[in-house]
C-alpha positions as CSV (number, residue, x, y, z in Angstrom):
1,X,7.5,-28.7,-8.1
2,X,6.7,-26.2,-10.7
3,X,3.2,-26.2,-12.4
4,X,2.8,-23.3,-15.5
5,X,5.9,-21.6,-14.3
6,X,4.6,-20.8,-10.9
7,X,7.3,-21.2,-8.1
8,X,7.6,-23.1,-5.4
9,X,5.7,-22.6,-2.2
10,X,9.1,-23.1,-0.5
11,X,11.3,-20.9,-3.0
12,X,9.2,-17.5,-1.9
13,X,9.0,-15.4,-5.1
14,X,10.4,-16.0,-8.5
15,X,12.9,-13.4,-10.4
16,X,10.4,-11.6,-11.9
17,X,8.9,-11.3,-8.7
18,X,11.9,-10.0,-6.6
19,X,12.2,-7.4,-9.5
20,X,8.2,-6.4,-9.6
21,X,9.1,-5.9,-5.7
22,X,12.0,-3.8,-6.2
23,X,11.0,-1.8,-8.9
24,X,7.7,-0.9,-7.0
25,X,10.3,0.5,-3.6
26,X,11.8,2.5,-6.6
27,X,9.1,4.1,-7.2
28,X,7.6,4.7,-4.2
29,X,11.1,6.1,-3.0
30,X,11.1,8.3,-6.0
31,X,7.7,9.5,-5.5
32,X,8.7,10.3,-1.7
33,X,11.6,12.0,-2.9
34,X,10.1,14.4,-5.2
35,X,7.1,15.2,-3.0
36,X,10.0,16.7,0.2
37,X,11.8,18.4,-2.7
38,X,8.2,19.7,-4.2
39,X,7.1,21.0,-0.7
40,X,10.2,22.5,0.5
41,X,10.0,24.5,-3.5
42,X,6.6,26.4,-2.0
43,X,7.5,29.1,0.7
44,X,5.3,29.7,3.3
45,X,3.2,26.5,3.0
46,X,2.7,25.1,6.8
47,X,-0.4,22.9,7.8
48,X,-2.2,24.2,11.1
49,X,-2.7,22.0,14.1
50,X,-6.3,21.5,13.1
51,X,-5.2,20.5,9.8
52,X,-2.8,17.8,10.9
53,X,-5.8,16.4,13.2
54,X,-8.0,16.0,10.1
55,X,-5.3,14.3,8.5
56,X,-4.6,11.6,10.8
57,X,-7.9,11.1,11.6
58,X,-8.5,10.6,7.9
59,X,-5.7,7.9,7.6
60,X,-7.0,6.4,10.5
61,X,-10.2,6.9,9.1
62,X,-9.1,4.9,5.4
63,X,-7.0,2.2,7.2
64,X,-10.2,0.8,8.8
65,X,-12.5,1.3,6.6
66,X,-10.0,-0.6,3.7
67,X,-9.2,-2.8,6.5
68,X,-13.4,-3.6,7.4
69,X,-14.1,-4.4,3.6
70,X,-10.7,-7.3,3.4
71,X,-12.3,-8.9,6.9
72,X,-15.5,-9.0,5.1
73,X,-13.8,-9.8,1.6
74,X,-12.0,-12.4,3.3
75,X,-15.0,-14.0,6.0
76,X,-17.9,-14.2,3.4
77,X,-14.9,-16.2,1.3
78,X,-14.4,-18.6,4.1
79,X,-18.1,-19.1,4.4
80,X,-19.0,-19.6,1.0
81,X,-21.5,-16.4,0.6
82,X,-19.1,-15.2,-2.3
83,X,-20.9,-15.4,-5.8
């Protein structure tokens, strides 16, 4: 049953929400896109071993610290501690 417009748990997302979805994989495609045709553009430009090592590692390093602050987004909402 619709309440305000919202869609139905069982439906998924509504038709403004497929195209929010799509429209965002466009972008991010596009953005992917130009940033190969930007990088092959620059001669000479290569990333040294130690360089790709700092770069994982800060990925790594980003995915749990945005990762830590949802579990404790997400536990302190469970237990009532949120303000």
């Amino acid at each position: 049953m619709r309440v305000n417009g919202a869609p139905d748990k069982a439906n998924g997302l509504s038709g403004w929400g497929w195209f929010a979805v799509v429209a965002l994989v466009a972008l991010l495609v596009g953005a992917l896109c130009y940033c190969v045709f930007a990088w092959q553009q620059v001669p000479g430009v290569g990333i040294p071993p130690i360089g790709w090592i700092f770069l994982v590692l800060g990925v790594v390093f980003t995915t749990v610290v945005g990762g830590g602050l949802m579990f404790l987004l997400f536990y302190s909402s469970r237990k009532g501690k949120d303000f």
